[in-house]
C-alpha positions, 0 to 999 in steps of 0.5 A: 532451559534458558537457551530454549527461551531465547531460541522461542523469543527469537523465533516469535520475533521472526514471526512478529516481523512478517507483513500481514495482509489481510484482504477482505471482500464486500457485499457483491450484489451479483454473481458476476461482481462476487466472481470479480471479487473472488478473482482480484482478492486470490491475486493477493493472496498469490502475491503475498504469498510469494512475499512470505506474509501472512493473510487473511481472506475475510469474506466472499464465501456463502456463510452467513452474517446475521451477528454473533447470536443469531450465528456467525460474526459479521464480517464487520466483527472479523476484520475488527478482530484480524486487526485486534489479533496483530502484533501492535509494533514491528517494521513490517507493514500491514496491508488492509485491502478492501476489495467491493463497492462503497456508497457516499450519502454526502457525510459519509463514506462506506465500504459495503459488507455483508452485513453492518457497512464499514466506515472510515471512522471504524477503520480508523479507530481500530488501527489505532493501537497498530504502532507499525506501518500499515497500508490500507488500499480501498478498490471501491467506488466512493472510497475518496473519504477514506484517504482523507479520514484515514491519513497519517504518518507512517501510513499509505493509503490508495483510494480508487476514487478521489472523491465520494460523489465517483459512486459508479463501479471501480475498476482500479482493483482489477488492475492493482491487484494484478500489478501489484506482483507483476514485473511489466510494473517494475517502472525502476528495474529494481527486480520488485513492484513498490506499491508506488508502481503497482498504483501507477500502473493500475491507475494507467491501465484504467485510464486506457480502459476508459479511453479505449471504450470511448467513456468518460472516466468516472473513478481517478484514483489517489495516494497517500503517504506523507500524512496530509491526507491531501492525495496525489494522482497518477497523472502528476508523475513521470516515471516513479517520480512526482513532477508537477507541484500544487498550487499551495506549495503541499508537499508530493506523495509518492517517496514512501510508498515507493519503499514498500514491496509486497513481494521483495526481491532477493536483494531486498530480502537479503538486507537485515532489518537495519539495514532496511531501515537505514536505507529507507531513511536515506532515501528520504533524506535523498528525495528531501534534498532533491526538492531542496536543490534550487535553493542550495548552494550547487557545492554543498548540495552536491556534497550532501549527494555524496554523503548519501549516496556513498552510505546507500552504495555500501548497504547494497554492496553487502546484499547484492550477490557477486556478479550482479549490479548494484540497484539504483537507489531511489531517488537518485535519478 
C-alpha cells in the first residue's frame, strides 16, 4: 500500500510539473479575423503540443455566452476558472496567450471577449495565487497597459503594442505564433526557440511587413521580464543580447525569457529539474557580471567567468549525448 502512495505521489508530481498553456481566443468582429484567430491560436497548440504541455483552447468556437443562467459561461468565467484550476507552485511555466483585439479608453486597457472584456486588473488578480513562473503574451492592439499592470518577478510579458493609443489591428501574432517552434528562430543555434527569440523574430517580421507595404507601423511590441514593468524593444538587441542602455540607467530585459522554451530540445529535456534550475541561475549570474565588466578588475572578473563557466561546461556534459557538442551557454558570448 505504501508503495502504491508513493508511486501515485510521484506521478501527480510528474504531471504538476508540465508547463501549462492556455490560449484563448477574443471576440473576432469578422470571419476573416475569426479564421486568423483560429489559425495563430492551432500554431500554439501544435507547438505546445510538441513541448508535452498541457493546453487549454479557450474560445473561437460558435457557443454561446450570455452567462452561466442564461447558458454557458462566459469565456470571461472560463479562463477565471483555467487559471484557478492550475497546480499553484512548480517550475514549470504557465503560458497565457491572448490571441484578439483589445480597445484603450484612455484609463484602461482591454482584451475583447465574447461577452464581458477582460482587463489588466482581473488578469492580474487571478494570477496571483500562481506561485510559479508564468508568461502572459497579449497579441492584441492596445495591449501596452498589459505589461506595465501585469509586470512582476518571475514573470515575462510580451505586449504587441507599446502603448494603448496603438489601437489599430496587430499583426505581431501572427508572426509570434509561427516563430515560437520554428528552427529559422533559433537566433543562438542551441536546437530550441527561447521566447526571447520567438519575440525577435516576430517583432522583425512585422517590422518587414510594414516596410514592404510602404505603411508607417502602428504597433512595435514590448517584453518584459525583469519586473520593472518598463519594457524593451526588438530593435535594442543585436543577436539574443540587449545592446543599447536607457537613459535612466534601468535595467535591459531579455536574460529571462531567453531560458524559456515552449518546445525544448533533447538536451534540454535531458537535464533534471535542478539541474534546470542550477543553470538558469548561472546564467544570470553570468548575464549579471557582463554588465559589471567595466567596472571590475580585468583578473577577478575573468576568474568569476571561469568559475561560472566551468559549473555551466559540467551540467551540460551530463545531458549532451556522446558525440554531440556541448551548447554554448547563454550569455557567454
Amino acid at each position: 500500500m505504501t508503495t502504491f502512495l508513493i508511486a501515485c505521489l510521484a506521478f501527480a508530481s510528474q504531471v504538476e510539473e508540465r508547463p501549462a498553456v492556455l490560449v484563448t481566443i477574443g471576440a473576432a468582429g469578422t470571419d476573416e479575423y475569426g479564421a486568423q484567430f483560429a489559425e495563430w491560436a492551432e500554431r500554439w497548440r501544435d507547438a505546445a503540443l510538441r513541448g508535452d504541455s498541457e493546453v487549454t483552447i479557450i474560445g473561437g468556437s460558435s457557443e454561446t455566452n450570455a452567462g452561466p443562467e442564461e447558458g454557458p459561461p462566459t469565456d470571461h468565467e472560463r479562463l477565471q476558472a483555467a487559471i484557478r484550476d492550475l497546480p499553484p507552485t512548480g517550475r514549470s511555466p504557465v503560458w497565457i496567450v491572448l490571441i484578439g483585439h483589445g480597445t484603450f479608453d484612455g484609463r484602461e486597457a482591454k482584451f475583447n471577449l465574447r461577452g464581458p472584456d477582460l482587463g489588466v486588473d482581473d488578469l492580474n488578480a487571478w494570477l496571483t495565487r500562481l506561485h510559479r513562473p508564468i508568461v502572459v503574451v497579449n497579441c492584441s492592439s492596445a495591449s501596452g497597459p498589459f505589461l506595465k499592470g501585469l509586470s512582476k518577478q518571475n514573470r515575462v510579458v510580451v505586449t504587441a503594442a507599446r502603448s494603448g493609443d496603438e489601437q489599430n489591428f496587430a499583426r505581431f501574432g501572427d508572426y509570434i505564433s509561427a516563430a515560437i517552434a520554428d528552427p529559422s528562430a533559433d537566433l543562438d543555434k542551441d536546437d530550441q526557440v527561447s521566447l526571447l527569440e520567438a519575440f525577435l523574430t516576430a517583432s522583425k517580421r512585422v517590422e518587414e511587413f510594414y516596410r514592404t507595404e510602404a505603411r508607417l507601423a502602428t504597433e512595435h511590441a514590448l517584453l518584459d521580464d525583469n519586473g520593472d514593468g518598463l519594457g524593451t524593444p526588438a530593435d535594442w538587441f543585436r543577436g539574443v543580447r540587449a545592446t543599447k542602455r536607457a537613459k535612466d540607467g534601468a535595467d535591459l530585459d531579455g536574460a529571462r525569457a531567453r531560458q524559456i522554451h515552449l518546445v525544448p530540445s533533447a538536451r534540454e529535456s535531458n537535464l533534471s529539474p535542478e539541474a534546470q534550475r542550477r543553470r538558469d541561475e548561472l546564467e544570470l549570474e553570468l548575464e549579471d557580471l557582463r554588465s559589471q565588466k567595466e567596472r571590475l578588475d580585468e583578473a577577478e572578473y575573468y576568474d568569476r567567468l571561469q568559475t561560472i563557466l566551468v559549473e555551466l561546461s559540467r551540467l551540460y556534459q551530463q545531458a549532451t549525448p556522446e558525440g554531440e557538442a556541448e551548447p554554448r551557454p547563454s550569455g557567454s558570448d
